[in-house]
N, C-alpha and C positions, 0 to 999 in steps of 0.2 A: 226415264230412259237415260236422261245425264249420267247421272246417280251411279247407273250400273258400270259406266265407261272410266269414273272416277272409284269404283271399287276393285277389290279382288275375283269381281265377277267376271271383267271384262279378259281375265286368263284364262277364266275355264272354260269363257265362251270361245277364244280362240283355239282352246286343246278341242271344244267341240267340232267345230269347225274342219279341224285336223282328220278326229276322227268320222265325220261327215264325208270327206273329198278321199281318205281310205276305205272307206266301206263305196263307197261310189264306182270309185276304179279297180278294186277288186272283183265288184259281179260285173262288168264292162270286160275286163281279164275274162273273168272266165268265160261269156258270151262268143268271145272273138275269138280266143285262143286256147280253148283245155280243149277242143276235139281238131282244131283247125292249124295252117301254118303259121309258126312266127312272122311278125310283121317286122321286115329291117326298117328304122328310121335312118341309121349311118351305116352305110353298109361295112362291114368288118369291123365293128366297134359298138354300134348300140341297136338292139331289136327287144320288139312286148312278144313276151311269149307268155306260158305259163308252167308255175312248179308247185307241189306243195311243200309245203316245211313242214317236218315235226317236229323239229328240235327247236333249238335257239337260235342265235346269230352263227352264222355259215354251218346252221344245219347241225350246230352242239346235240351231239346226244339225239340225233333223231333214229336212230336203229335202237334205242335202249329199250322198248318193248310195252310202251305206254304210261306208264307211269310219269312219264317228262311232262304229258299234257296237264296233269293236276298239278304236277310241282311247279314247272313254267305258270300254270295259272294262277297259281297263289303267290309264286315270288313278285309277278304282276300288279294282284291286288294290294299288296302291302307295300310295295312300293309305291305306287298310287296314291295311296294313304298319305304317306313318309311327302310325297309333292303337292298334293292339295292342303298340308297344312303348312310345310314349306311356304307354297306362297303366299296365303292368307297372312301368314307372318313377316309379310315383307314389309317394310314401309312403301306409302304408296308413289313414294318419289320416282324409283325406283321401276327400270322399263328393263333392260338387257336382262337381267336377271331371270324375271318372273318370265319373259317371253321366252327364253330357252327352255323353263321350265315347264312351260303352257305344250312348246313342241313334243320336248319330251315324254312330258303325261299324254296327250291325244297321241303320239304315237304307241305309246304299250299297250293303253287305252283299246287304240283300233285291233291291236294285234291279241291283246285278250279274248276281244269279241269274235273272232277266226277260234283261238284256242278253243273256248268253250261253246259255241258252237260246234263246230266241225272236228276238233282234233287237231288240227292243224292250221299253219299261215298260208296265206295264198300268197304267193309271191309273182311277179310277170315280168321284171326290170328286168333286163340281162345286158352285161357292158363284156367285154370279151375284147381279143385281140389275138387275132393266128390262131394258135392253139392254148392261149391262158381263155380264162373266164373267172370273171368274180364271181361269188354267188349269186343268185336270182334274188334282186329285194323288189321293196313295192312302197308308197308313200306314206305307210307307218317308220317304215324304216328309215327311210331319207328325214323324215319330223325327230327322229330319237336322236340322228347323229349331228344334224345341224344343231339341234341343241344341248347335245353334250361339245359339241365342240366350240358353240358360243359359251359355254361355263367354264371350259377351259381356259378361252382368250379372258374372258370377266378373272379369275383367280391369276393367272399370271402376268396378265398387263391392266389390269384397271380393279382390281380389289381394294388397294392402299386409298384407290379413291375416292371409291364408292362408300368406303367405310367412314371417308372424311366428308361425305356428302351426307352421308344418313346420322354422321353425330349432328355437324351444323343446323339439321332439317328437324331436329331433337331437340334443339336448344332454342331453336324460334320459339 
């Protein structure tokens, strides 16, 4: 069990995880909210509702006539690929990294599993204000972008670092 915590396993076990606590609160969504009213948490600012997605992020291309669900599904699967060798490839010193990349995979991950099942993403988050509204997302989505925007901060503030961490850890 160590073993697993000190390998590349312990990312995939958290992108599972990821996709475990999305596929949870998705059929909870639909339970509460595809036939019933939204629930306000802050009132004029945040309530669970429910939507579907066809498309991609804010709903890319979801009028395009089905064909998005196989393309979005395959852009999915090979991306996936592209991060599970990613991080296998990481050294194992090495935590910000693989863990943005752990959110990321269990979140397209989760959101595949909607695609190819169903045709679509389930979506229930809704953040609003007056008359704006972001789009409806759900906790595949919030896993993608927390860890695209940890890979962000790692490349522009802590890259030169890490690169001098992982030669040093190279040369023990």
């Amino acid at each position: 069990m160590l073993k697993t915590f000190s390998s590349p396993l312990r990312w995939y076990l958290l992108a599972l995880v990821i996709i475990v606590i999305d596929i949870v609160t998705k059929v909870w969504a639909v339970d509460q909210f595809m036939y019933g009213p939204a629930l306000q948490i802050i009132p004029g600012l945040l309530q669970f509702t429910y939507a579907e997605n066809y498309g991609a992020a804010f709903s890319f291309l979801a009028d395009a006539g089905g064909w998005q669900r196989w393309f979005f599904g395959a852009v999915a699967i090979g991306f996936s690929a592209v991060v599970i060798m990613w991080i296998w490839r990481l050294p194992a010193v090495k935590r910000w990294e693989p863990t943005a990349l752990a959110l990321i995979l269990g979140g397209a991950l989760g959101n595949l599993w909607d695609r190819i099942l169903l045709g679509y993403v389930r979506d229930f988050i809704s953040v609003y204000y007056g008359n704006w509204h972001f789009p409806v997302f759900n906790v595949a989505d919030m896993a993608i972008t927390v860890g695209a925007a940890m890979l962000v901060i790692e490349l522009l503030f802590f890259k030169d670092r890490s690169d001098e961490g992982s030669e040093k850890s190279a040369e023990v």
